[in-house]
C-alpha positions in Angstrom: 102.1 59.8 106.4 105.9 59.5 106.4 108.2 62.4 105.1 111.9 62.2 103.4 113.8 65.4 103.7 116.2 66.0 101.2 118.9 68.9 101.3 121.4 69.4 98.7 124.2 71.2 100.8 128.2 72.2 100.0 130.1 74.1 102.5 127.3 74.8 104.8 129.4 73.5 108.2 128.3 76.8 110.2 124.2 76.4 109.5 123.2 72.7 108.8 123.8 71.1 112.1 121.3 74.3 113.3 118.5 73.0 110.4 118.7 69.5 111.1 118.4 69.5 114.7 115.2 71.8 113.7 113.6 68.5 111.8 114.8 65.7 114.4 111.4 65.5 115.6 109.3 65.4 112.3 111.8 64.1 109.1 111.4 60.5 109.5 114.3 60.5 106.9 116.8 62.7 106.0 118.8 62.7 102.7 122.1 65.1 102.1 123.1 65.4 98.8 126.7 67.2 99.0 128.1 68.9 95.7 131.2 69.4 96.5 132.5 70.4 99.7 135.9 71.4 101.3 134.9 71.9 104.9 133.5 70.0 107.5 129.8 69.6 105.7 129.2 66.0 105.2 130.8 64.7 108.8 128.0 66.9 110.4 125.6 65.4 107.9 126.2 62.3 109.1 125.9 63.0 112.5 122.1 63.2 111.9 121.7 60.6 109.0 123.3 57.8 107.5 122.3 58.6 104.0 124.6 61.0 102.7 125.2 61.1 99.2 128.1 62.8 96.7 126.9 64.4 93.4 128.9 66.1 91.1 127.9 69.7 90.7 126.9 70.5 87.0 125.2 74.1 87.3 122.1 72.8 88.1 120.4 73.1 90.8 117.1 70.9 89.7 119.6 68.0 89.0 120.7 68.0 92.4 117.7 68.3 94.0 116.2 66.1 91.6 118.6 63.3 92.4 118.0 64.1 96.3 114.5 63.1 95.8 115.6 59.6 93.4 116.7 58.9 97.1 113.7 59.1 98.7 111.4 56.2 100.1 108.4 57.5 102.5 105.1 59.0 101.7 106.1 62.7 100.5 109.4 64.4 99.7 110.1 67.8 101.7 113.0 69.8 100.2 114.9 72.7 103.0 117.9 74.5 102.2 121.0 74.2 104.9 120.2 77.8 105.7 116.7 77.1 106.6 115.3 76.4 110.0 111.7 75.1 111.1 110.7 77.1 114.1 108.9 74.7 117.0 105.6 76.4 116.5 106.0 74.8 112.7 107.4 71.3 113.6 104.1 70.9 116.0 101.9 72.0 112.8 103.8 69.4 110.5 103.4 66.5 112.9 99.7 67.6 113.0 99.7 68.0 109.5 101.1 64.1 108.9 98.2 62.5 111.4 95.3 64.8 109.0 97.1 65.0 105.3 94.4 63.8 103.2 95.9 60.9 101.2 94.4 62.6 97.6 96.8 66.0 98.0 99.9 65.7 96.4 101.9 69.1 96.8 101.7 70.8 100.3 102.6 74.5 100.3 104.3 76.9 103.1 105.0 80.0 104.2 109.2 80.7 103.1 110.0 83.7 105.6 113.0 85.3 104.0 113.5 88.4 106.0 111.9 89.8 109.5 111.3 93.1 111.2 113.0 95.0 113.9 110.2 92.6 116.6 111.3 89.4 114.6 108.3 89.0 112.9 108.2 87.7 109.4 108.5 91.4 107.1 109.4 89.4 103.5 108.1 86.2 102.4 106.9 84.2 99.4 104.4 80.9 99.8 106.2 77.8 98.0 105.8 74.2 97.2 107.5 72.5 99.7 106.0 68.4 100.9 105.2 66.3 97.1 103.4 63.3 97.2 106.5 60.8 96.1 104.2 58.3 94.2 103.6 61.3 91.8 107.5 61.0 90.4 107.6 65.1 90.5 110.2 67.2 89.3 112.5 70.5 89.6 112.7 72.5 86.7 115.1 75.0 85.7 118.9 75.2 86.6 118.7 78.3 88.7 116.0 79.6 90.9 114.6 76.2 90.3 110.8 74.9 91.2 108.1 72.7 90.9 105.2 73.6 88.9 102.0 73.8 91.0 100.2 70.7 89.0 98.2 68.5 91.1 95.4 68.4 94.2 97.0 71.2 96.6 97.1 72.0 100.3 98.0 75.3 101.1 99.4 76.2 104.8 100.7 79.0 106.7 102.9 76.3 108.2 106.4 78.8 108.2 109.8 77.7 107.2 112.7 80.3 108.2 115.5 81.6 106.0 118.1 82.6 108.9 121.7 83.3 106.9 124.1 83.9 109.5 126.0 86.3 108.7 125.7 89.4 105.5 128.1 87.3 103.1 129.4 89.1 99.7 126.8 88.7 97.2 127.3 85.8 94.6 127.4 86.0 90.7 126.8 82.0 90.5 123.6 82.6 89.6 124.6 85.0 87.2 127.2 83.3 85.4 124.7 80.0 85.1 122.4 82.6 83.4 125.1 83.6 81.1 126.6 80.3 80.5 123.2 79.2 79.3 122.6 82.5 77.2 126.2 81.8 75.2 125.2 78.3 74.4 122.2 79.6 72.7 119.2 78.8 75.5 116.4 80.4 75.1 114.3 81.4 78.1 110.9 80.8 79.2 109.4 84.2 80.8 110.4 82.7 84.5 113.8 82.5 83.6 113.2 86.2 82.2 111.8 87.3 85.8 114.5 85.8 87.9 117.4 86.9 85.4 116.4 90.3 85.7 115.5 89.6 89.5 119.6 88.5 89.7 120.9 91.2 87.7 118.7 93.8 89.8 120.6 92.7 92.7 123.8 93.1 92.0 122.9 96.5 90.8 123.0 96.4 87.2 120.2 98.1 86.8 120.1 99.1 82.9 120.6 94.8 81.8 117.6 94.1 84.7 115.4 96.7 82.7 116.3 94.9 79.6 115.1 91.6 80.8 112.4 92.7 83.1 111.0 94.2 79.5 111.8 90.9 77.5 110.0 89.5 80.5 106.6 91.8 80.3 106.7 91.9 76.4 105.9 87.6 76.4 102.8 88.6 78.4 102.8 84.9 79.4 104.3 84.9 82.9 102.6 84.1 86.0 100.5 87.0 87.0 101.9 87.8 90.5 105.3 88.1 88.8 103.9 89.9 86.1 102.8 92.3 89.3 105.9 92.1 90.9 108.4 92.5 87.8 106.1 95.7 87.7 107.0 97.2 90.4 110.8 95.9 90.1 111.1 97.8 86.7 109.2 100.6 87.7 111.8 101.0 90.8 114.9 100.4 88.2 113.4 103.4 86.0 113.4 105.6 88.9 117.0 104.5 90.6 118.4 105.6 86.8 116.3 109.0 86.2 113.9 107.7 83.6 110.9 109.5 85.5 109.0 109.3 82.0 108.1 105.5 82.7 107.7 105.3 85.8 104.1 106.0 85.7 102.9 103.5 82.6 104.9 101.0 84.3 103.2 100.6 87.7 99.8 101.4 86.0 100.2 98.2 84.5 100.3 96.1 86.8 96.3 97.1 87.4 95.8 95.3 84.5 95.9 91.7 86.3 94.8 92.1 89.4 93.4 94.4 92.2 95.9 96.9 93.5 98.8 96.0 95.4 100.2 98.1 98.1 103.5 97.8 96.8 102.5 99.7 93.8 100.4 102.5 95.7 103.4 102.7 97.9 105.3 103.5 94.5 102.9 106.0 93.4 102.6 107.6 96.3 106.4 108.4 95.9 106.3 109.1 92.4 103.9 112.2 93.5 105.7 112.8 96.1 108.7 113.8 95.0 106.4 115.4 92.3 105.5 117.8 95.1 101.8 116.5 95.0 101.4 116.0 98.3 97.7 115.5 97.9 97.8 113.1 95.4 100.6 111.0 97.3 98.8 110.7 100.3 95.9 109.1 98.4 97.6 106.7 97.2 100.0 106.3 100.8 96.2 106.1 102.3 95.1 103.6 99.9 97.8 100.9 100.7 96.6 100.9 104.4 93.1 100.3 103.5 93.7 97.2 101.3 93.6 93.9 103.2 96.6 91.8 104.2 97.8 90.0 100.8 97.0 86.2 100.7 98.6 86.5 97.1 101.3 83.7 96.9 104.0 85.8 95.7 106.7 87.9 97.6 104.9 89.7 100.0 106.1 92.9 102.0 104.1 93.4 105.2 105.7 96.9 105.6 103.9 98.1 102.6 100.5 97.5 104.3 101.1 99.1 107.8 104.4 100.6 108.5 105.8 102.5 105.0 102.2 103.9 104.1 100.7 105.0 107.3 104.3 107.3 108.0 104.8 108.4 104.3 100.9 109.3 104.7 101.7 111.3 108.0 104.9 113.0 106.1 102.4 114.1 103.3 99.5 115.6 105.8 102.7 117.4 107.4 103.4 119.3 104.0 99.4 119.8 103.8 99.3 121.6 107.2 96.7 118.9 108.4 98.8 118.2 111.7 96.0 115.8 113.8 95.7 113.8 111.0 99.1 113.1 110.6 99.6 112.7 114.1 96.9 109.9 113.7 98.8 108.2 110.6 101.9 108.0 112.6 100.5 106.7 115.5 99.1 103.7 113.2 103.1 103.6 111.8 104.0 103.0 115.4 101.6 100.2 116.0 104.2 98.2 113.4 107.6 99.5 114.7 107.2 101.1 118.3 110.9 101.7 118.3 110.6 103.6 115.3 113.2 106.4 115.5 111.1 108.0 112.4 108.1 107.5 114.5 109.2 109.2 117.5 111.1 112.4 115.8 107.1 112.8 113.7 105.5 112.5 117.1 107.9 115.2 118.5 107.3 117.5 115.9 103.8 117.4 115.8 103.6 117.7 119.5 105.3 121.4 118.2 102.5 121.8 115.9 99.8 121.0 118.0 100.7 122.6 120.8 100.9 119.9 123.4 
């Protein structure tokens, strides 16, 4: 099994040299599709690959990426954005995976890390189609926060592909404006284009039009059910951040309605009770959210809501409830996710106090 990777790219001269020289040793062709750049882009492109291509940029990112993979000519199509980078640990898995890739699976998912924790280790992350079987003519969808829907024999890995970005750049209202190009014209959305409207808007901190769409979204009842999870969480969070403590409650509640409890949402009403004053009640549902098991959900997961943010908010609850050794025990199990924890260590000083030791 051969692979073509295909990046569509424009100004990206400070992170693409850094994610090709990450696939040398697995891409057995690379394809660059440039939309436009003013920098030094495509001469580093073609440093690694003579197949470097112009297209003019329509606000759409599926037409780009669809005509990066009209370029393609081995087995299966990978797609990586500039900013990406496959750590060696995954470029030794994808070589393994191209000797023992059955020749019936057609998409081949993998972890996207987009954010890591204070030790490096992946803290954010969503699974997402990433190799497609090229015979199967597949296609992105939608012009912004664009995909491929999940139709076909799968293979799903915890191969890991990292998002490193550089540098904190100003946030971006491109995907906005495409959103509100397409609403002027007259588009109508499908409840994915709801969810990552809403997702955009959220943001860039308008928080009263995200609650509009989020709703729009929740009211088809026809989204996927891990963003019908997550948009309830998102909205629940909005409600609070603008005072509407009234639906915060329903909100998260919800979300119990598709699937087993998340620990993102006990989290949530843990805090909700909280700042209720119900410390008793919050540290339920803190405790809760360390007894569920790691997610293997493929939606965005946060591995802080299963060890670190429960286990202290849990220890800040017992605190309030004068049961000090048990706290002391919830904020030791906060330290065994961040050590360096300067929350950690000023809890473990006070109880020390409390306990008298």
């Amino acid at each position: 099994m051969k692979i073509s990777l295909c990046l569509i790219v424009k100004n990206e001269e400070e992170v693409l040299a850094r994610c090709l020289e990450s696939t040398r040793d697995f891409a057995d062709e690379i394809i660059v599709v440039d939309t436009g750049s003013t920098d030094n882009t495509k001469e580093i492109a073609k440093q690694f690959t003579d197949k470097v291509y112009d297209f003019e940029w329509i606000d759409d990112f599926s037409a780009a990426r669809n005509f990066a993979f009209s370029k393609a000519t081995m087995d299966y199509q990978m797609w990586l954005d500039a900013d990406d980078v496959v750590p060696e640990k995954s470029v030794k898995q994808i070589n393994e995976l191209k000797k023992t890739l059955n020749d019936d699976v057609e998409i081949v998912t993998m972890k996207y890390v987009l954010s890591f924790d204070q030790n490096n280790k992946p803290a954010f992350y969503s699974t997402r189609e990433r190799l497609f079987k090229r015979s199967k003519d597949y296609e992105w969808i939608d012009p912004v926060h664009e995909c491929i829907p999940l139709i076909g024999q799968l293979q799903y890995t915890d191969i890991e592909i990292w998002h490193k970005k550089t540098k904190i750049e100003a946030l971006s209202t491109r995907n906005i404006d495409i959103y509100r190009n397409l609403e002027n014209i007259g588009k109508e959305f499908s409840p994915r284009q709801l969810y990552y409207y809403a997702r955009e808007l959220r943001d860039h901190g308008r928080l009263q039009e995200a609650i509009v769409y989020y709703e729009k979204f929740l009211a088809t009842e026809l989204g996927w059910f891990e963003d019908i999870i997550s948009a309830s969480y998102d909205l629940a969070v909005c409600y609070k951040n603008i005072g509407q403590r009234n639906k915060i409650l329903p909100t998260l509640l919800k979300s119990f309605e598709y699937d087993i409890p998340r620990a993102s949402i006990c989290c949530e009403l843990g805090y909700y009770n909280k700042d209720e004053g119900n410390y008793d009640l919050a540290f339920r549902w803190f405790d809760l959210a360390t007894r569920l098991a790691k997610p293997t959900s493929v939606g965005f997961i946060h591995d802080d809501y299963t060890g670190y943010i429960p286990n202290v908010e849990a220890c800040v609850c017992l605190c309030f409830l004068g049961d000090y050794q048990k706290a002391h025990e919830y904020n030791e199990r906060a330290s065994l996710s961040r050590p360096d924890c300067s929350s950690v260590k000023q809890n473990r000083e006070y109880l020390k106090t409390m306990l008298g030791h």
